[in-house]
N, C-alpha and C positions, 0 to 999 in steps of 0.2 A: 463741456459738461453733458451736452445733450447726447454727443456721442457715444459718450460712456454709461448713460441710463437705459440708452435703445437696447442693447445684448445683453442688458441684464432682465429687463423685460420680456424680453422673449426666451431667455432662457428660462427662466421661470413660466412662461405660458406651457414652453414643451415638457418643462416637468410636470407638470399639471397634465397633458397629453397623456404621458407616459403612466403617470399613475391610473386615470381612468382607464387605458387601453386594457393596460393587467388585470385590475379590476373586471372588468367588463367578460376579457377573457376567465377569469377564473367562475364569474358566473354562468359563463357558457358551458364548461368543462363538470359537469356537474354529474357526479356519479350515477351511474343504473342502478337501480333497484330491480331486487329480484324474487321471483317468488313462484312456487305452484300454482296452478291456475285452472281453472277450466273455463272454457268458452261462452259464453251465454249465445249470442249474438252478433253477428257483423252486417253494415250497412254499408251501400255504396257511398264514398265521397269525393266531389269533384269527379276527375278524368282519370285518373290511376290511384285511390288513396281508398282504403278501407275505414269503418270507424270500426272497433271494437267493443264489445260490451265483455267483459271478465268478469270473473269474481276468484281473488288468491285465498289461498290457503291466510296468508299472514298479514293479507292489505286491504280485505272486504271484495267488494264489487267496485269496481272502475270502471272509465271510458277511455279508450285512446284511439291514434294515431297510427294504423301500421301503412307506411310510406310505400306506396309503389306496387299494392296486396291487387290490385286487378288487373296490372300487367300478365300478359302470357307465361313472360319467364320473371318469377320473383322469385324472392330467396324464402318465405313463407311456404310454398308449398300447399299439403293440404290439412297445416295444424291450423289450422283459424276456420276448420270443419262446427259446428255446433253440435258443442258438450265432448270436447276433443279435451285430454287429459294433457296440459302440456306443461312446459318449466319457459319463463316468460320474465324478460327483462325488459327494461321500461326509463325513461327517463320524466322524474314530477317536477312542472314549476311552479310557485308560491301563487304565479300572477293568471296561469291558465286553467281552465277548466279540464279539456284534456291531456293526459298524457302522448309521451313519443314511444311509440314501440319499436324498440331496437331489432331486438332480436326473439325468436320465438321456436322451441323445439321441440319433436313430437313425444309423447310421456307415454302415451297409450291411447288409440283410436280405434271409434266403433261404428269401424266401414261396413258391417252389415247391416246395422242400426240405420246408420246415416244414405245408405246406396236405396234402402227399401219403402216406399213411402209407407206404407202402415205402419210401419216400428218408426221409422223419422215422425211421425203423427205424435208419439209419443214423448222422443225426445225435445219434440217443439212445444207439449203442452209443461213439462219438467221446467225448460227453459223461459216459459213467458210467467209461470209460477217464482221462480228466482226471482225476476228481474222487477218484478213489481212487491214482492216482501223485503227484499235484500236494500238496504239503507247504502250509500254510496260511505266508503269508505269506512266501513264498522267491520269488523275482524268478526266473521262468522264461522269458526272453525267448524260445527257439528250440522250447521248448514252446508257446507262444504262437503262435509263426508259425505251426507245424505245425496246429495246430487251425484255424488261420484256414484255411490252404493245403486244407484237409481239406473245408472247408465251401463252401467255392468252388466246389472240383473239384465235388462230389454234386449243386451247382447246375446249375453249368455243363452237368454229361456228361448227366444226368438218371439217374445209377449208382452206387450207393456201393460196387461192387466191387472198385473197381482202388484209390479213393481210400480207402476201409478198411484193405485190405491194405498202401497203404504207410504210413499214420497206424499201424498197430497196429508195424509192420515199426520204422517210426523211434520206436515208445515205445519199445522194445526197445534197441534201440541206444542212443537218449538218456538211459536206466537202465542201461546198465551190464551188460547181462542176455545181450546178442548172444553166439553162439555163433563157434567158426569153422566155416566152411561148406566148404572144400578139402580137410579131413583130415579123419581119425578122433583124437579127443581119445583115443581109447587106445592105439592103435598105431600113429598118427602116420600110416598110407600113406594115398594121396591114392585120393579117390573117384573122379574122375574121373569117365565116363558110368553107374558104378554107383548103386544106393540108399543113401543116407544113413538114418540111422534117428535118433529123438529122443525123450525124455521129458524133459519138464516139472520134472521133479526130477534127473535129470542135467545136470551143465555142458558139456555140448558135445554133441556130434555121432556117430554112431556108425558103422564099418563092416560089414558082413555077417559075417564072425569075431566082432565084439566086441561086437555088439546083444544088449539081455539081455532078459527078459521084460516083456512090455508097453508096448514102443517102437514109433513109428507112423513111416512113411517117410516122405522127403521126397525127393521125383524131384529129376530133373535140372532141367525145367526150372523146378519151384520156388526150387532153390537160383540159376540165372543170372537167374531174375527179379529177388531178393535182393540180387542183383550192381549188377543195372540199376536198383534202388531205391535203393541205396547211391552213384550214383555221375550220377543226373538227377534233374532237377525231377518232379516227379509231373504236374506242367501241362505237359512237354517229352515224353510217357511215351505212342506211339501203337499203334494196335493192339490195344484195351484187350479187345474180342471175343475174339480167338484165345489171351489170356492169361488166360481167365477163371478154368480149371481151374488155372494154376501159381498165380493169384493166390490161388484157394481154400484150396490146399495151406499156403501160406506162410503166410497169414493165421490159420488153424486153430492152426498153430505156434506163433506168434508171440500169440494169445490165450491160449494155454496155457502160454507163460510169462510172461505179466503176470500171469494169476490165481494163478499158484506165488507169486511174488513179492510178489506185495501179500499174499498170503494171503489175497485175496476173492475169491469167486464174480460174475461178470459178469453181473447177470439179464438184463442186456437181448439177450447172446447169443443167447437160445432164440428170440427174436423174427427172426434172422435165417433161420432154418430156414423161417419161415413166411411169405417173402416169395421 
């Protein structure tokens, strides 16, 4: 009898094998996901291993795994450049925090942007702007564009002044944070050709009566550059010379309240003073 219960037991053990193996293998075999992307960020990891920071068209902002990205010869390349326009497949698992990056190919890169440090100045303040509004895994399409639209523009103009000022201008907006710019949030009368005044920890706008201690202006023509960022393309937007000072003004603004807001400090800010 005993004989005859041993091979039955074990045969049952190995099917038991057998099904978990399959198992096992088919959660390993787990489809790539894929998507347009552009770059935010990449950090060293370990001895040969990138981390990536992205953010897709159709999957929000991610982190992953590109395998083997600081060998001499990898199959990478130089799409994992920052703010590099690429199409990017990826493997997600339920249990990990980062993803595996498969494969990664180049969409559109801005090697003059990227080779130049004053215009890279640019593209790295765009970049650390993303990565601290951008929610991990929230599908930001209009955010997306705008980064793209951003990285074009500093190509194209060879300027990241005018195309900063509106990327910073429409985070502002696209968060929820914009102010009104016509009146005074206390006493409601209209500016008009006078100074607006603002801080970063007040919700709106101030008039000369109702500005309190440690509020910075904003001319006039700050506030109708605002107007005309609000209401054209940045690629439609001419004349970018003689708006350098409104664009300044606005811009300054408009980083001062995403830093309120996020509750982070922008290091890559102080890099702009020196370009």
């Amino acid at each position: 009898m005993i004989s005859k219960i041993v091979p039955r037991v074990r045969a049952v053990r190995t099917g038991f094998g057998i099904a978990f193996d399959v198992a096992s293998a088919r959660r390993q075999r787990m489809p790539a996901r894929e998507t347009e992307a552009i770059i935010l960020k990449t950090y060293p990891l370990g001895e040969a291993d990138r981390l990536v920071s992205f953010v897709g068209r159709t999957s929000g902002r991610i982190r992953g795994v590109a395998g083997g990205a600081r060998r001499i010869k990898n199959r990478y390349g130089s799409t994992l450049e920052i703010l590099s326009h690429v199409q990017i497949w990826y493997v997600e698992k339920e249990t990990r925090d980062l993803v595996r990056i498969q494969q990664c190919e180049l969409i559109e890169s801005f090697n003059k942007s990227q080779s130049d440090y004053e215009l890279s100045t640019g593209l790295a303040v765009v970049s650390e702007i993303s990565e601290q509004v951008l929610p991990e895994h929230e599908v930001a399409e209009p955010m997306f564009r705008l980064i793209l639209l951003a990285a074009r523009e500093i190509e194209r103009t060879g300027n990241w002044s005018l195309p900063l000022s509106y990327f910073a201008f429409w985070t502002v907006r696209l968060g929820g944070w914009l102010p009104q710019f016509d009146r005074c949030s206390a006493c409601a009368e209209v500016f008009g050709s006078a100074e607006a005044f603002y801080a970063p920890w007040e919700p709106g706008l101030f008039c000369e009566k109702c500005r309190r201690h440690g509020m910075r202006p904003l001319h006039l023509p700050g506030r109708q550059l605002a107007e005309t960022f609000a209401t054209r393309r940045l690629d439609r937007i001419e004349g970018a010379a003689s708006l350098k000072s409104a664009a300044r003004e606005l811009r300054e603004a408009a980083l001062d309240w995403i830093e309120h807001h996020t509750e982070r400090r922008l290091h890559t800010r102080t890099l702009l003073e020196t370009t």
